[in-house]
C-alpha positions as CSV (number, residue, x, y, z in Angstrom):
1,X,12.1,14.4,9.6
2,X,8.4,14.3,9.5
3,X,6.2,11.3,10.6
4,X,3.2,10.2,8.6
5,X,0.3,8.0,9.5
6,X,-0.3,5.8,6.2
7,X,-2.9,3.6,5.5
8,X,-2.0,0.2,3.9
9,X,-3.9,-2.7,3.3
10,X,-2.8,-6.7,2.6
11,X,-4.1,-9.6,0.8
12,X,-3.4,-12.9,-0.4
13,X,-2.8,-13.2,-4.4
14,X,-1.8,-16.7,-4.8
15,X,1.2,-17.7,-3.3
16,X,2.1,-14.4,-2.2
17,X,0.8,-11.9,0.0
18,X,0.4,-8.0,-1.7
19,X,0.4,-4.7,0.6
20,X,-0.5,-1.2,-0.7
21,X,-0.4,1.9,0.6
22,X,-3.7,3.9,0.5
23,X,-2.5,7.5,0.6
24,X,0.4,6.8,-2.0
25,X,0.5,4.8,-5.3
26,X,3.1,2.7,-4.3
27,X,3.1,-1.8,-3.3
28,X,5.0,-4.8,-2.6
29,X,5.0,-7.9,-1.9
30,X,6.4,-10.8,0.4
31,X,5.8,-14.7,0.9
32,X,4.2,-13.7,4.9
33,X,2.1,-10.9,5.4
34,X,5.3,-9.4,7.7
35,X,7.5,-9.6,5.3
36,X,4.7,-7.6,2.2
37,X,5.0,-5.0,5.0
38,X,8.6,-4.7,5.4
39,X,8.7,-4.7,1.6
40,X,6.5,-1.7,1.5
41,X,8.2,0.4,4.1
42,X,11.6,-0.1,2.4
43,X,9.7,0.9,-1.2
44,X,8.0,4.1,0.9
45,X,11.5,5.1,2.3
46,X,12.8,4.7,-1.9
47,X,9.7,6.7,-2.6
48,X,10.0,9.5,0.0
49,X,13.6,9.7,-0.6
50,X,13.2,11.0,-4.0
51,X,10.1,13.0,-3.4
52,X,10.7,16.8,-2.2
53,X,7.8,17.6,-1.6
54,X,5.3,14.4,-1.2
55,X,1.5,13.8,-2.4
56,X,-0.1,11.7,0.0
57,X,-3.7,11.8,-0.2
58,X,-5.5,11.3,3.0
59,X,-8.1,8.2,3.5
60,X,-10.0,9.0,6.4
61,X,-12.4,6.2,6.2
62,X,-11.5,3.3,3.5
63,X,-14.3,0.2,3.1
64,X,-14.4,-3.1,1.3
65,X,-17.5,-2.8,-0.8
66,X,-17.6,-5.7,-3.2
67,X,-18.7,-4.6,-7.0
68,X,-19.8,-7.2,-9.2
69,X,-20.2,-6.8,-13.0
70,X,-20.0,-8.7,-16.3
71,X,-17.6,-8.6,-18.9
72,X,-18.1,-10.4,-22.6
């Protein structure tokens, strides 16, 4: 079994809170930020169950940067 360091990040949408995974494509969600992690691990072990051979991109340094534009 191999162990992998994954970068995830969480934030609050509404009622809900939404965690990603960096270095996959993959999400979830939960009412408490505990529970939007435990959703994503269980959606990473469906993920990496079914992948052979897995693409995980590496983040070595992520920021926030905030990007503001306008749309018509």
């Amino acid at each position: 079994m191999k162990k992998f360091n994954l970068q995830n990040i969480v934030w609050k949408e509404g009622r809900y809170y939404i965690s990603q995974c960096l270095n996959v494509d993959i999400s979830s969600f939960g009412k408490t930020k505990k529970e939007s992690l435990k959703n994503l691990s269980e959606a990473l072990d469906l993920y990496f169950e079914d992948v052979k051979i897995p693409k995980i991109q590496e983040v070595k340094s992520a920021e926030l940067i905030p990007l503001a534009f306008n749309y018509a």
